[in-house]
C-alpha positions as CSV (number, residue, x, y, z in Angstrom):
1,X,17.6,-13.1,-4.4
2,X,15.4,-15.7,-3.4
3,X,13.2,-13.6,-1.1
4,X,12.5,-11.3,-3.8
5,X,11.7,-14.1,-6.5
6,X,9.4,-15.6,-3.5
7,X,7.8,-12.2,-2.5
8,X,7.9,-11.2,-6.8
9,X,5.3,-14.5,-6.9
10,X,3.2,-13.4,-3.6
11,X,2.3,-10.4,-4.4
12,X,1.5,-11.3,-8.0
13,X,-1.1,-13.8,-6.6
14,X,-2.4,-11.4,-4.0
15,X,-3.0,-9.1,-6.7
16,X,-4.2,-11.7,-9.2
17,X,-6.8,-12.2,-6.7
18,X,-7.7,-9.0,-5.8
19,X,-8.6,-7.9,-9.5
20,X,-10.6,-11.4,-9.7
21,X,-12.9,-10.6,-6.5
22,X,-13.2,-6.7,-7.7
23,X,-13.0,-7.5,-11.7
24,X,-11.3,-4.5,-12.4
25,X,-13.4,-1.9,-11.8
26,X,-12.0,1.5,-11.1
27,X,-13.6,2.9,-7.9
28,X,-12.6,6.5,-6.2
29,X,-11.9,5.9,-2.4
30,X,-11.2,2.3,-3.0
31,X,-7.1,0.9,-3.1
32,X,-5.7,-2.4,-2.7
33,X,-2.4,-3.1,-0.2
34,X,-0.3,-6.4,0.0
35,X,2.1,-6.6,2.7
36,X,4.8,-9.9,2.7
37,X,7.2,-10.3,4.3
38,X,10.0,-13.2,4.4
39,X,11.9,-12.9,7.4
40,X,13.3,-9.0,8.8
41,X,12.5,-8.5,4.7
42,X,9.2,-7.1,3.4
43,X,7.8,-5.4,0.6
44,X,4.4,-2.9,1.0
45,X,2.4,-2.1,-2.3
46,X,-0.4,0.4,-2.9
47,X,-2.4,0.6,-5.5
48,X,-5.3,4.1,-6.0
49,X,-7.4,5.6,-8.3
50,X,-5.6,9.2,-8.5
51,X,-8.6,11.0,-7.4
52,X,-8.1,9.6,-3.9
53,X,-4.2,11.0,-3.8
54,X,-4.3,14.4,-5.3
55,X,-7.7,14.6,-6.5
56,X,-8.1,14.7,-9.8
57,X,-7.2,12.1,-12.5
58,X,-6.9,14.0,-15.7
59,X,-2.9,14.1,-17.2
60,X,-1.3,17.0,-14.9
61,X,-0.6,20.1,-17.3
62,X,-1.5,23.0,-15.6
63,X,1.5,24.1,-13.1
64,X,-1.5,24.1,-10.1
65,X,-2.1,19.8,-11.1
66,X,1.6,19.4,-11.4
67,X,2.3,21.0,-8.0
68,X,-0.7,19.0,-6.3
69,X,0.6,15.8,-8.1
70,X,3.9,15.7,-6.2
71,X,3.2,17.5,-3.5
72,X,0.6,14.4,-2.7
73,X,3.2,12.1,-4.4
74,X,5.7,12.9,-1.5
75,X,3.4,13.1,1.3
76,X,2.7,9.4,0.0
77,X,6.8,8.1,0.2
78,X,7.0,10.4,3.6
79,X,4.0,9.1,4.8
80,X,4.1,5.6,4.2
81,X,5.0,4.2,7.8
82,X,2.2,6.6,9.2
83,X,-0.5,4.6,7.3
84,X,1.1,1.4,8.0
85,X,1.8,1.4,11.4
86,X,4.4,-1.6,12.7
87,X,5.4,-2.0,16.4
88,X,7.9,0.5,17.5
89,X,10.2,-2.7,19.2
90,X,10.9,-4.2,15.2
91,X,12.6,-1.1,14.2
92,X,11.6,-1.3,10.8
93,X,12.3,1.3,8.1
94,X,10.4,1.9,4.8
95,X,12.4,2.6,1.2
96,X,10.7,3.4,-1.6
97,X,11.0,1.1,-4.2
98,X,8.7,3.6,-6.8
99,X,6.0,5.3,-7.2
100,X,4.1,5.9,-10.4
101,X,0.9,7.3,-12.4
102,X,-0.4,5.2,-15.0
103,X,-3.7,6.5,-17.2
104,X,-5.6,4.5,-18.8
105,X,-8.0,6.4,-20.9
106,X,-10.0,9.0,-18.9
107,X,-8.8,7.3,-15.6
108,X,-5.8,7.1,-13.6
109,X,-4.1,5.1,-10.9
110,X,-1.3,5.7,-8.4
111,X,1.1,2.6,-7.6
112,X,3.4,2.3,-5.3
113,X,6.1,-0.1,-3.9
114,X,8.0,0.1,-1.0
115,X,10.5,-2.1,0.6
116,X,10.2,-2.9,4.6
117,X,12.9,-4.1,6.7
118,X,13.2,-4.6,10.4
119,X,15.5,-5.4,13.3
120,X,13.4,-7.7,14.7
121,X,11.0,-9.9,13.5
122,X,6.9,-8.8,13.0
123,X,5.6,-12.5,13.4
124,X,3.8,-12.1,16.7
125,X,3.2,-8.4,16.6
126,X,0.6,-6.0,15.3
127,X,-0.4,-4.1,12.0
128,X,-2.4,-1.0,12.6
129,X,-4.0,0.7,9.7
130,X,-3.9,5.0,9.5
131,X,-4.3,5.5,6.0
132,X,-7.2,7.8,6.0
133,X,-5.2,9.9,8.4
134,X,-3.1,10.5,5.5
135,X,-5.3,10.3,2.8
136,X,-9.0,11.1,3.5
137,X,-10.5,10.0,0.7
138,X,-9.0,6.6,0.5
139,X,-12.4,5.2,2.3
140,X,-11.9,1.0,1.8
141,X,-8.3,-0.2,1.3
142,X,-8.4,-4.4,1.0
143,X,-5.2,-5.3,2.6
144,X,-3.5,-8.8,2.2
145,X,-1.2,-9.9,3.9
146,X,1.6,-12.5,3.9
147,X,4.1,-13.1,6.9
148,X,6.1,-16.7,6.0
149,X,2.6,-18.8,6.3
150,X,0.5,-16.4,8.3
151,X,-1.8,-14.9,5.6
152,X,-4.4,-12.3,6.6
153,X,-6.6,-10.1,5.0
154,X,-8.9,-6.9,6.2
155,X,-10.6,-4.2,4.9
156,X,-8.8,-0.5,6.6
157,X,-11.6,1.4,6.2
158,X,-11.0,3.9,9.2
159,X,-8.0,4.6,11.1
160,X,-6.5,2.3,13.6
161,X,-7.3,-0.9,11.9
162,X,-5.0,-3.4,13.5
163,X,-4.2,-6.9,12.3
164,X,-2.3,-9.2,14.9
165,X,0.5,-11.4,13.1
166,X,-0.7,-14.9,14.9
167,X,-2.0,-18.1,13.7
């Protein structure tokens, strides 16, 4: 419980600080990722304009939209430790926690959660990033990240982005 009380309060800075250095400005090809982690324990979180998922953001109605929608929806939960690439050795395994559509208006955003847990600790290991190997027009993801009181950031705008988990 604690872990997920501690990581609850992580990400909700991370993010708090994301919005306040991009206001919150709706940009196609541009997402937001917080990775934190507490021990073998983490949690991943994604946040996209539509458009860069499944390529459009209007409210799917047509049966074509609806089909894109979760065909893109799934590659995203099957897809998930391709873009986020942890060392082989830690063994870890994503979950998803959710992933949803919210429009606002004439715009729409994908979020998703997912939770991370590995047999072995990451501290000391690397991060690569693949996301546009998944998901082309997701140009410049910010990425922060928290590993016990390691805290990173970088910008994973093209494949093979790799963060080491070191002081």
């Amino acid at each position: 419980m604690r872990l997920f009380s501690l990581m609850a309060v992580v990400l909700g800075f991370v993010f708090q600080a994301s919005a306040q250095h991009h206001g919150k400005s709706h940009v196609h090809g541009a997402g937001k990722m917080s990775i934190a982690f507490e021990g073998l324990a983490g949690k991943v979180t994604l946040e996209s304009p539509s458009e860069s998922i499944f390529g459009f953001e209007h409210v799917a109605k047509k049966e074509s939209d609806k089909k894109k929608q979760t065909a893109a929806l799934e590659k995203l939960e099957k897809s998930i430790s391709e873009m986020v690439v942890f060392d082989p050795k830690l063994e870890c395994i994503f979950k998803k926690e959710s992933i949803q559509v919210n429009t606002e208006g004439k715009h729409s955003d994908v979020d998703a959660s997912f939770a991370v847990a590995c047999k072995v600790d990451p501290v000391g290991s690397t991060i690569t990033f693949n996301i546009q190997k998944v998901f082309g027009k997701l140009t410049d993801v910010d990425v922060q990240i928290l590993f016990g009181d390691i805290q990173k950031s970088v910008e994973a705008t093209k494949n093979g982005i790799a963060v080491e988990l070191k002081k």
